[in-house]
MARVEX-427358 format. One record per residue (C-alpha): residue number from 1; y, x, z. Coordinates in steps of 0.001 Angstrom, whole numbers, always signed. Example, Ala and Ser with C-alpha at 12.3 -4.5 7.8 and 13.67 -1.06 7.14 Angstrom:
// residues 2
+-----+---------+---------+---------+
|   i |   north |    east |      up |
+-----+---------+---------+---------+
|   1 |   -4500 |  +12300 |   +7800 |
|   2 |   -1060 |  +13670 |   +7140 |
+-----+---------+---------+---------+
This chain:
// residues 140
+-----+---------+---------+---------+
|   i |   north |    east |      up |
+-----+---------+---------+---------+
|   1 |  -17429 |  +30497 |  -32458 |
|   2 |  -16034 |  +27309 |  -34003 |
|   3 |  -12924 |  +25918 |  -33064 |
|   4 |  -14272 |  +22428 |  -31729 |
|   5 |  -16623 |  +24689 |  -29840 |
|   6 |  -13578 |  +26652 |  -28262 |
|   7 |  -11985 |  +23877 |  -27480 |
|   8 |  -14535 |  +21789 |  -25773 |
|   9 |  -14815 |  +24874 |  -23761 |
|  10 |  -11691 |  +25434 |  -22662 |
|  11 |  -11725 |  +21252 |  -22048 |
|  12 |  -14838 |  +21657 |  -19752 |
|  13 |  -13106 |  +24869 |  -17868 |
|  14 |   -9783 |  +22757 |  -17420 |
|  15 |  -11700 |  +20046 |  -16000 |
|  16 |  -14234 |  +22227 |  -13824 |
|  17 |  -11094 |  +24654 |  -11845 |
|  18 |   -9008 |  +20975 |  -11714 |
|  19 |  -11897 |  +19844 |   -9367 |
|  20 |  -12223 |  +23142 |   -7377 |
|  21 |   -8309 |  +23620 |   -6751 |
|  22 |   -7392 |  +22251 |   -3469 |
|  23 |   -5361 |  +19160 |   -3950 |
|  24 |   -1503 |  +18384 |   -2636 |
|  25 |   -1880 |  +16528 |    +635 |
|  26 |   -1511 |  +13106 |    +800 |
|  27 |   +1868 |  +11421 |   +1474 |
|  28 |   +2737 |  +11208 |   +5161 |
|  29 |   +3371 |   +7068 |   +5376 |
|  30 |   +5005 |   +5672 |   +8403 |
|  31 |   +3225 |   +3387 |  +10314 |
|  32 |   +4681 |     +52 |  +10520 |
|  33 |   +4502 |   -1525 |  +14272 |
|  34 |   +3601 |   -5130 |  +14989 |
|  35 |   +6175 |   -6988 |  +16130 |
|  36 |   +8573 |   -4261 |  +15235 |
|  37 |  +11749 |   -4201 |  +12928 |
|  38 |  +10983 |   -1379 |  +10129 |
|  39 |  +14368 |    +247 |   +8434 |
|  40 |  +13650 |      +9 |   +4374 |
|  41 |  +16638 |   +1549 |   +3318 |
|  42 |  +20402 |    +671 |   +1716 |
|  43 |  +21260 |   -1843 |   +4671 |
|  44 |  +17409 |   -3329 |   +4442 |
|  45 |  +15597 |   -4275 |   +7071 |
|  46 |  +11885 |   -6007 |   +7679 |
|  47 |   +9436 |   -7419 |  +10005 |
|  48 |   +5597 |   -8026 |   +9711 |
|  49 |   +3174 |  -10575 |  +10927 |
|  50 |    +168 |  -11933 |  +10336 |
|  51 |    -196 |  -15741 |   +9775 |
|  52 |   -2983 |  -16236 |  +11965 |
|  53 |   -4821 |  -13155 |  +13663 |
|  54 |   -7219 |  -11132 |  +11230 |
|  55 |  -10797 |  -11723 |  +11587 |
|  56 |  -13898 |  -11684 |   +8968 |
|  57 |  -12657 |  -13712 |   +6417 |
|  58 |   -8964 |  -14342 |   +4030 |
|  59 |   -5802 |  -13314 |   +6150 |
|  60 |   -2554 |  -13366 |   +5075 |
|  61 |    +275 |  -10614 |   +5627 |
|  62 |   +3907 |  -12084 |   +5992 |
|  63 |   +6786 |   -9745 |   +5162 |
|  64 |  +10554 |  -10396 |   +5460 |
|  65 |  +13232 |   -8424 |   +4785 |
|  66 |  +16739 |   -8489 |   +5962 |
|  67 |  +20550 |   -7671 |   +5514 |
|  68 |  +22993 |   -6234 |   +7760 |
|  69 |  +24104 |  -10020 |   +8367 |
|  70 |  +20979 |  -11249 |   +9552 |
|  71 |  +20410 |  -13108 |   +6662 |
|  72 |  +17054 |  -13262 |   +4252 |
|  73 |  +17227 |  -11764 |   +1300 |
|  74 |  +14109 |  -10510 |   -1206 |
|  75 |  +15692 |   -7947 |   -3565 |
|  76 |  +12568 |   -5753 |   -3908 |
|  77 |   +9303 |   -6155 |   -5435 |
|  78 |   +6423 |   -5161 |   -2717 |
|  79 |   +2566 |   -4272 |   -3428 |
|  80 |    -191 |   -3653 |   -1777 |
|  81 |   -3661 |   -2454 |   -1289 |
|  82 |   -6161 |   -2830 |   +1549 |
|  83 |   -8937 |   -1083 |   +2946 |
|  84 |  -10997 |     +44 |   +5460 |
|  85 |   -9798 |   +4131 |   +6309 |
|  86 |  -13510 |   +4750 |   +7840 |
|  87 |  -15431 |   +3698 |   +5052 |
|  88 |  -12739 |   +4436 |   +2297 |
|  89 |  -13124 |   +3186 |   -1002 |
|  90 |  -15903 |    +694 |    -550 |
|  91 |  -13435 |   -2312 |    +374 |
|  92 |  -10469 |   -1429 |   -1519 |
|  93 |   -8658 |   -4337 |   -3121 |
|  94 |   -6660 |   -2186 |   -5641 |
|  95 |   -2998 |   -2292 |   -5486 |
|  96 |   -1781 |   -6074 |   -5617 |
|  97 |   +1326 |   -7754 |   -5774 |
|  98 |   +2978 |   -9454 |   -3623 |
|  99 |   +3499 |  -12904 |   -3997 |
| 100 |   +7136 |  -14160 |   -2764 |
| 101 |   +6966 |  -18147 |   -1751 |
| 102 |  +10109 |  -20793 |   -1722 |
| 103 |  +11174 |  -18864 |   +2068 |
| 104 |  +11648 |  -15977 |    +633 |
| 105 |   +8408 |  -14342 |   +2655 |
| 106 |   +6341 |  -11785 |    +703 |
| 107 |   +2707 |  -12314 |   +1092 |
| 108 |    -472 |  -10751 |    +453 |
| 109 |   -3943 |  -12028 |   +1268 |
| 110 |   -6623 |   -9399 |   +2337 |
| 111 |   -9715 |   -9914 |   +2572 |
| 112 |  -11598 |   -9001 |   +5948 |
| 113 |  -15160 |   -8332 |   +4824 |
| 114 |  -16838 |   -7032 |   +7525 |
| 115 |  -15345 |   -5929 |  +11511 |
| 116 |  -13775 |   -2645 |  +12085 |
| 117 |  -11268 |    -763 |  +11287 |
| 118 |   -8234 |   -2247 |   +8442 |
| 119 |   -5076 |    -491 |   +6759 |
| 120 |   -2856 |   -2126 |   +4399 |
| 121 |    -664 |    +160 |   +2225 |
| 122 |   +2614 |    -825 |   +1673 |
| 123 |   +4641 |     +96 |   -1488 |
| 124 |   +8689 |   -1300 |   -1570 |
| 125 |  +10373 |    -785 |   -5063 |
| 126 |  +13865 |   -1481 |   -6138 |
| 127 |  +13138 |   -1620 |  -10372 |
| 128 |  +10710 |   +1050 |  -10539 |
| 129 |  +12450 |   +3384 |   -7689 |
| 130 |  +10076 |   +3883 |   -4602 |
| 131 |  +12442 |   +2893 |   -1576 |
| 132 |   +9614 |   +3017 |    +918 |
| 133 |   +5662 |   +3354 |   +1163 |
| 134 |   +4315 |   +2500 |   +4576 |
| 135 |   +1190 |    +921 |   +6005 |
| 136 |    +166 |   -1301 |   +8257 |
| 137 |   -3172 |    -153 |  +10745 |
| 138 |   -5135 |   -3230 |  +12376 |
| 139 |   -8936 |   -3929 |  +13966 |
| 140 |  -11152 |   -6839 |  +13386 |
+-----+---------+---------+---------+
């Protein structure tokens, strides 16, 4: 047996028992309540709205984030991806940033294709350190 032939077979094996093998469960992410303050970490604090409430069509998810003082602060970068968990995969936006406007509110526009049900995974970073993934659950 050649050695490109040995190799493509252990290649094809590797990727055959990687397939089979059960895989590590997903991360547990809290669920983020409406109307509810959410503890990011180091003093951080946040709240989440919509901007209008979701239906078929563009909404937009408000974030802001808080210090001990009260005061508004946007020291993290934030992304996220939506989808819909029934039908996963088919409506997934793919992980997108943030955008963070002259009020210092992180937003994201998802797009509501169709009526049912909606999550919106949350990642917070500080640099490339994970402080917090959460998501946010909703029903057109």
């Amino acid at each position: 047996m050649s050695k490109l032939t040995a190799s493509l077979m252990a290649v094809t094996l590797f990727l055959l028992s990687a397939s089979v093998w059960p895989q590590e469960p997903a991360e547990e992410m809290r669920v983020l309540e409406p109307g509810k303050r959410f503890e990011v970490g180091a003093g951080i604090h946040g709240t989440w709205e919509f901007t209008q409430r979701p239906q078929i069509g563009m909404v937009i998810l408000k974030i802001q984030l808080f210090d001990d003082k009260g005061e508004k602060i946007s020291p993290l970068t934030i992304s996220g991806r939506s989808d819909m968990p029934s039908m996963a995969g088919h409506h997934d936006s793919g992980d997108v940033p943030l955008k963070l406007n002259k009020s210092r509110n992180y937003l994201l526009p998802v797009n509501v294709v169709m009526p049912g049900d909606w999550e919106i995974q949350l990642t917070f970073r500080d640099g490339e350190r994970i402080v917090l993934r959460a998501r946010i659950l909703f029903d057109v």
